[in-house]
DRENDRENLO-259871 format. One record per residue (C-alpha): residue number from 1; x, y, z; residue in one letter. Coordinates in Angstrom, 2 decimals. Layout:
BEGIN
NODE  NUM  X  Y  Z  A
...
//
This chain:
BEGIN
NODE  1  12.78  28.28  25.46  X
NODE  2  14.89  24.91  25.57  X
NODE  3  13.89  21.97  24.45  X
NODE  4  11.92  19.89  26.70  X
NODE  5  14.07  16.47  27.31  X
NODE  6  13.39  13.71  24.80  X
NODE  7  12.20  11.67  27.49  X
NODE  8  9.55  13.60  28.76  X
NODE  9  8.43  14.47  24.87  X
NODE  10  8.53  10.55  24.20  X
NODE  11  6.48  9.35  27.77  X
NODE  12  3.84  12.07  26.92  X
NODE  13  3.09  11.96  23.07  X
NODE  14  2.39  8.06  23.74  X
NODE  15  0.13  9.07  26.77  X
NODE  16  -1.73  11.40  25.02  X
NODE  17  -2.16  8.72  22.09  X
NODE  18  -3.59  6.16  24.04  X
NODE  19  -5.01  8.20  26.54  X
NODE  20  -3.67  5.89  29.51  X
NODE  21  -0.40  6.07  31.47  X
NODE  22  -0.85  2.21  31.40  X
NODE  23  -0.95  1.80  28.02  X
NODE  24  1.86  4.24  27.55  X
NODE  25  4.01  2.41  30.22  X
NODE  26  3.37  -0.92  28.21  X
NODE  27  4.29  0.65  24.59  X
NODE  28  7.37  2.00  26.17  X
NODE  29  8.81  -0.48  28.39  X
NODE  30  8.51  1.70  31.68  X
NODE  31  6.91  1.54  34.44  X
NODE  32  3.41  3.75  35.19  X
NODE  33  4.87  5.89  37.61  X
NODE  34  7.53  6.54  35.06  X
NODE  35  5.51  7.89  32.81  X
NODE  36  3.84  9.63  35.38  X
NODE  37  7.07  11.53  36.26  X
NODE  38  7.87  12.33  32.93  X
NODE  39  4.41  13.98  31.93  X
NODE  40  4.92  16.21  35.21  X
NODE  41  7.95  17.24  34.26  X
NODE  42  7.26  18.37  30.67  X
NODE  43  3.77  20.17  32.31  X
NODE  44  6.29  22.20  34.71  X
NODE  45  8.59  23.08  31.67  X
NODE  46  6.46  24.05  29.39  X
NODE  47  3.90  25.66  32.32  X
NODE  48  1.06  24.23  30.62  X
NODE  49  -1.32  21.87  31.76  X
NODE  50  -1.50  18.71  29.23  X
NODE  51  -3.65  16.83  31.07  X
NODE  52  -6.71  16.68  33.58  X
NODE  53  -6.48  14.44  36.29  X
NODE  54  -9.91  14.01  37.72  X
NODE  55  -11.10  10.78  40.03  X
NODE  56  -8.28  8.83  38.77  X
NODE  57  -9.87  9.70  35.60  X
NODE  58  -6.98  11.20  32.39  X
NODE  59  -8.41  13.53  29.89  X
NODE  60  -6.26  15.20  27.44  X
NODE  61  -6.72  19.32  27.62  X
NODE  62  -7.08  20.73  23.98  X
NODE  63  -3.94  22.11  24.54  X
NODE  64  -2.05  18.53  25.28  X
NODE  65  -4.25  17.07  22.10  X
NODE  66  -2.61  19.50  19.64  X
NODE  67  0.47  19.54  20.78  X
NODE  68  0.38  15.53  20.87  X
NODE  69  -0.56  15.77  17.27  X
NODE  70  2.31  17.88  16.08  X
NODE  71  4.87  15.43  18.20  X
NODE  72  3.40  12.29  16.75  X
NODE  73  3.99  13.69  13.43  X
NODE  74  7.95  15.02  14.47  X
NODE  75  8.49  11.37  16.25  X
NODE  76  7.45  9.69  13.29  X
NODE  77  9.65  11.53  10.94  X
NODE  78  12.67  11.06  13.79  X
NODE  79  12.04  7.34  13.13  X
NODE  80  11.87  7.58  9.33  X
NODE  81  14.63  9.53  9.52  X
NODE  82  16.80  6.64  11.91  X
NODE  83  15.13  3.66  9.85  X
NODE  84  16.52  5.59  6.25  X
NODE  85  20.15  6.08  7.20  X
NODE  86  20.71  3.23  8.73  X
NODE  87  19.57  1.40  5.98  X
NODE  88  22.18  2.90  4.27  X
NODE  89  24.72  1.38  6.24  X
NODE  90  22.87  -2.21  6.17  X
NODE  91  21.54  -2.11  2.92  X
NODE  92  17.98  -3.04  3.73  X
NODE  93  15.23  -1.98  1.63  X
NODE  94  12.04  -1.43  3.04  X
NODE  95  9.19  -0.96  0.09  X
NODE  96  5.44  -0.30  0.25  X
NODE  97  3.83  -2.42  -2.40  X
NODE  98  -0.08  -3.02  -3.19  X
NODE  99  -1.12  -6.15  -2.18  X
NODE  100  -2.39  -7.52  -4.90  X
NODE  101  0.37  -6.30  -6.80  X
NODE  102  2.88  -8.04  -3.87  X
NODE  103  1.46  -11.04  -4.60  X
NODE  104  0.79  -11.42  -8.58  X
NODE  105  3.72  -9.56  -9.85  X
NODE  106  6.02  -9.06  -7.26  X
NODE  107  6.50  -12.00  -4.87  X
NODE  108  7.13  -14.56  -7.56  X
NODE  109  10.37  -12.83  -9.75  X
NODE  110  11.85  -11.74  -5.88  X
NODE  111  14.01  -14.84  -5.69  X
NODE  112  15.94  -13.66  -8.58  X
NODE  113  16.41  -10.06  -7.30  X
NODE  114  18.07  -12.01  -3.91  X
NODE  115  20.03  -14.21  -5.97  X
NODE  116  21.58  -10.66  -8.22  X
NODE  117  21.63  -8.96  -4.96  X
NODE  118  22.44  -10.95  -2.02  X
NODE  119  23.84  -7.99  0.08  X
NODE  120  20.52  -6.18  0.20  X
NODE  121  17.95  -7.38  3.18  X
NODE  122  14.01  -6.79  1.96  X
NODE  123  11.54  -5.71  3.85  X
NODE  124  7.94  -5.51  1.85  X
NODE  125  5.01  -3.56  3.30  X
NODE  126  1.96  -4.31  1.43  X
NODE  127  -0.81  -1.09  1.53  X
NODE  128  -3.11  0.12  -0.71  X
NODE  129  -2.33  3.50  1.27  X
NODE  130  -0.73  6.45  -0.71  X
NODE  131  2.77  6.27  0.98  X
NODE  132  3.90  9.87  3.06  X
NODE  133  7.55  9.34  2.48  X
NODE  134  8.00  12.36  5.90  X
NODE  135  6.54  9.74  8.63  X
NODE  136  5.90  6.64  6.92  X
NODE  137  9.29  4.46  7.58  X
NODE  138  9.61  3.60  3.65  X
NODE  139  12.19  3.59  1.49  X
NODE  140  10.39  3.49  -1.97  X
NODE  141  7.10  2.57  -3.16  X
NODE  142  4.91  0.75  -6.27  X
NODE  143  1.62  2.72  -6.55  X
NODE  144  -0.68  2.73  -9.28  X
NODE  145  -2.11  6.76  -10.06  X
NODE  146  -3.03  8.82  -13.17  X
NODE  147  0.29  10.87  -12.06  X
NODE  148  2.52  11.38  -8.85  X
NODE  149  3.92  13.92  -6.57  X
NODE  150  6.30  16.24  -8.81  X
NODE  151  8.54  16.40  -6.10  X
NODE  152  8.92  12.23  -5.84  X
NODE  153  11.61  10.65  -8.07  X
NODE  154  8.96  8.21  -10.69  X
NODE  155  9.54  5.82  -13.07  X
NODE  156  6.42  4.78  -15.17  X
NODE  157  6.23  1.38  -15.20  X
NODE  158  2.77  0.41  -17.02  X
NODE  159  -0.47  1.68  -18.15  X
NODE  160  -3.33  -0.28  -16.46  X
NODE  161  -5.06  -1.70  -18.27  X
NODE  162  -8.76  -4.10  -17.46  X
NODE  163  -9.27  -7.01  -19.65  X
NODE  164  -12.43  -9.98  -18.76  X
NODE  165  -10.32  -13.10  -17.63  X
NODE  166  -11.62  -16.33  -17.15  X
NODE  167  -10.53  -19.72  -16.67  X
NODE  168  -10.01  -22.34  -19.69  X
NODE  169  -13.04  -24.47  -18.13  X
NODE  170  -15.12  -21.39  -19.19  X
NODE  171  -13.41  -21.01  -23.01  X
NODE  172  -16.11  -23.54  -24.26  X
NODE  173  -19.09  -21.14  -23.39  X
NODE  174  -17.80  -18.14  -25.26  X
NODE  175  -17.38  -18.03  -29.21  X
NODE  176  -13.71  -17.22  -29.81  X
NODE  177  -12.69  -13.99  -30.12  X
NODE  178  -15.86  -13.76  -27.21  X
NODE  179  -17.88  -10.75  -27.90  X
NODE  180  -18.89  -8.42  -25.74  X
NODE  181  -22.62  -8.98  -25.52  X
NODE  182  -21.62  -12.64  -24.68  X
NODE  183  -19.36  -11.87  -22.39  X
NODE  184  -22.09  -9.78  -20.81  X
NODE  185  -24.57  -12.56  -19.85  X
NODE  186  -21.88  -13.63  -17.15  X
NODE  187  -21.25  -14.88  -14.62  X
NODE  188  -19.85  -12.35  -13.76  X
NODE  189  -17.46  -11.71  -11.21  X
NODE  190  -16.66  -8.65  -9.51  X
NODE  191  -14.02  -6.74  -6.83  X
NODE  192  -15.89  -5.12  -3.72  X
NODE  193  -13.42  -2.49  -3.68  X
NODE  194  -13.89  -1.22  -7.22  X
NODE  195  -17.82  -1.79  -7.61  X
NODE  196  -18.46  0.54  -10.96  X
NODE  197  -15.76  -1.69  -12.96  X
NODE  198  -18.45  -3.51  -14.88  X
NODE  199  -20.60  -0.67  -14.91  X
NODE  200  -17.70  1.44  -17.23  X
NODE  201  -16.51  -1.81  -18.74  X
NODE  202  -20.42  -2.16  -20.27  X
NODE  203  -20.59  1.56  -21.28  X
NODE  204  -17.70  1.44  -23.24  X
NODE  205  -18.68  -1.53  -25.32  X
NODE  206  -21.72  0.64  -25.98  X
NODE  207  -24.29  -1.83  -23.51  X
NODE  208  -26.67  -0.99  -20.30  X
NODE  209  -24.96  -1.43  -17.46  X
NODE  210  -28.72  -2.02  -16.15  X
NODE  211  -28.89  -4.62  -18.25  X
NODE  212  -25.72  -7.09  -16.63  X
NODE  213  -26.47  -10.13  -14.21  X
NODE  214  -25.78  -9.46  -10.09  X
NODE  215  -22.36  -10.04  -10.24  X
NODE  216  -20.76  -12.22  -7.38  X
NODE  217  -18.30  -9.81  -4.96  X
NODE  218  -15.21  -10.71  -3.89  X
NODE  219  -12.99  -8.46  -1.81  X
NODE  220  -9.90  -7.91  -3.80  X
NODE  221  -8.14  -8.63  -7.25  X
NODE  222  -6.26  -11.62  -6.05  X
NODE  223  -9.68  -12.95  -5.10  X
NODE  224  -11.50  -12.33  -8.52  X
NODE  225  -8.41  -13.78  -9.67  X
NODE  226  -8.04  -16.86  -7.96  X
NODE  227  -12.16  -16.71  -8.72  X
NODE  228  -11.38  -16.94  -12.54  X
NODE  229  -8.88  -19.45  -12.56  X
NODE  230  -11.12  -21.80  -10.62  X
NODE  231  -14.10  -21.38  -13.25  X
NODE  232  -16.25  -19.15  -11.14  X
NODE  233  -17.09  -16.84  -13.61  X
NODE  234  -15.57  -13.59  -15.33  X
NODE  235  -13.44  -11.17  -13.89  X
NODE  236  -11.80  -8.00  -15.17  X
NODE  237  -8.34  -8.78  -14.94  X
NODE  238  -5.66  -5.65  -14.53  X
NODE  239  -2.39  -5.90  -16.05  X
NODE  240  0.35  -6.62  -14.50  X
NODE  241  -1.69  -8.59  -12.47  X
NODE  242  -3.22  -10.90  -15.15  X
NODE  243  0.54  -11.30  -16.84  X
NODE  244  1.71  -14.69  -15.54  X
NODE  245  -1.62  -16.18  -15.42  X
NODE  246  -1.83  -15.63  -19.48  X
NODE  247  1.34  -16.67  -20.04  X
NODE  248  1.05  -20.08  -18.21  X
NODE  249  -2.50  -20.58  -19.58  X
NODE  250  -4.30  -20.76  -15.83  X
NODE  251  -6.22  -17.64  -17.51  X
NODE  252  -7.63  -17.18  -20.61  X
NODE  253  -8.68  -13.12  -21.82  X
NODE  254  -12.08  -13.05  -23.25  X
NODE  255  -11.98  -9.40  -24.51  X
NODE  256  -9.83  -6.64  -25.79  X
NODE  257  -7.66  -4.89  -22.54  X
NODE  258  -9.00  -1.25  -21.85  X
NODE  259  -6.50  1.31  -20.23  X
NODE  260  -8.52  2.86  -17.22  X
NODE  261  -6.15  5.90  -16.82  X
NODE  262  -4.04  5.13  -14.16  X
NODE  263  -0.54  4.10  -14.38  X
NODE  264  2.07  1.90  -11.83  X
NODE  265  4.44  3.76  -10.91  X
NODE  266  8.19  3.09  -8.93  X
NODE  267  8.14  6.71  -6.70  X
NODE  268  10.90  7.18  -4.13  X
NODE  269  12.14  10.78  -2.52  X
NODE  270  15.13  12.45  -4.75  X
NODE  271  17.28  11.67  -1.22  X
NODE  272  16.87  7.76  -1.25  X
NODE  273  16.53  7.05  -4.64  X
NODE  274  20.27  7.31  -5.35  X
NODE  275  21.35  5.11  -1.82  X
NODE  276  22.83  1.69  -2.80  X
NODE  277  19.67  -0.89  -2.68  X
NODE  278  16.94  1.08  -3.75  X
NODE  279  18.93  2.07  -6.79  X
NODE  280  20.01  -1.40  -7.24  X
NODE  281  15.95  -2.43  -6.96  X
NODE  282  14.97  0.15  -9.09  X
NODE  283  16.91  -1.13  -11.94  X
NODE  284  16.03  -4.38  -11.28  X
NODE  285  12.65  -3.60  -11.63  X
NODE  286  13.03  -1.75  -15.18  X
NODE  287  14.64  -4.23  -16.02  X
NODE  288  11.86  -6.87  -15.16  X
NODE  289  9.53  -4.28  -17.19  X
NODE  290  10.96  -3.55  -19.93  X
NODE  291  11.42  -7.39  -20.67  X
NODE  292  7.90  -7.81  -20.53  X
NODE  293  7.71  -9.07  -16.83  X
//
């Protein structure tokens, strides 16, 4: 059997998304009946029924929903497909970075990337979301993971590593080095999306995690971290994070650094990791590493 045309293809897998012709049309720039026209046609040359049309009611048939699902994912590689070679020819970048990570680490040494590379256009997409190089419109990617994909291109970047942090307001209430048990009786400050991290942090200094004060929640690193700098309390600070905050003296480190397991990594497919800017980034970026940040 042919192909249907890319039209029809295109008008339905967005119908059967979103489960409205209207909402399709809008997406899509068409009009209604448009979309209309083009579901009817792919129905009649595929002689399948995609949807059910019922009181002016639409219902996708099992038959549409799976075969919506298997388009979405070949539409989505078309476009990852488009987006990589043509930023070839343009020399954008597009990289998925963790936000925290974005915005401690990142962000900040950027300017001098532009300045060495003024050719190449950036495009930063910050997700804590493993990246899926097939749909996901990406060029290359920072993630932090005990390992990676074997079929993924990685450089190993650094260990992680979770240290307390506070801010120099705080230094006075801790002897210096600040033991453990001191640095135990808080406050305490802690990320919502990682709520065990004082829990292990107290076991391996050998105390009851029972035994710690509530700690106050915050939902992300940069948010125990901006916590800690303003004299809130004590956070557990990851490295690379915690890097410029030491160095500058904005955050002081209570406690010896622990490595949790997990490692940042720079991952990109074997096919882009050789194009012009995410070579010229990735070397860049060992660079920025291996020079201690």
């Amino acid at each position: 059997m042919e192909l249907p045309p890319f039209a029809a293809l295109r008008a339905f897998e967005a119908a059967a998304r979103l489960e409205s012709f209207r909402a399709a049309a809008t997406e899509l720039r068409l009009s209604e009946s448009a979309i209309s026209h083009q579901v009817k046609k792919l129905e009649r040359h595929l002689g399948v029924t995609l949807f059910l049309r019922r009181d002016r009611r639409l219902t996708v048939t099992a038959a549409g929903r799976q075969y919506q699902a298997e388009l979405g994912e070949a539409i989505a590689g078309m476009r990852a497909a488009t987006r990589r070679v043509t930023a070839r020819a343009t020399g954008r970048l597009t990289l998925s970075i963790p936000p925290s990570f974005a915005g401690r680490w990142l962000v900040p040494r950027l300017p001098a990337f532009q300045t060495e590379h003024p050719g190449i256009a950036l495009h930063l997409e910050t997700s804590a979301r493993v990246t899926d190089f097939s749909r996901d419109a990406v060029d290359a990617a920072v993630r932090m993971a005990p390992d990676v994909d074997a079929h993924l291109h990685a450089d190993r970047l650094w260990p992680e590593t979770l240290a307390p942090v506070a801010g120099p307001s705080l230094r006075e209430r801790f002897p210096e080095p600040a033991d453990a048990a001191a640095i135990a009786r808080g406050p305490l400050l802690a990320n919502s999306l990682h709520p065990g991290e004082w829990a292990w942090w107290a076991r391996t200094h050998g105390l009851d995690p029972a035994a710690l004060p509530v700690p106050t929640a915050l939902d992300s690193s940069e948010s125990v971290l901006r916590a800690s700098t303003a004299g809130m309390g004590v956070g557990l600070g990851r490295r690379p994070l915690v890097d410029d905050g030491l160095a500058d003296g904005s955050l002081i480190r209570l406690g010896e650094a622990i490595a949790t397991g997990a490692v940042y990594w720079f991952v990109a497919p074997p096919h882009t990791v050789t194009s012009p800017a995410v070579d010229a980034f990735r070397r860049w970026l060992l660079r920025q590493v291996r020079a201690g940040g």
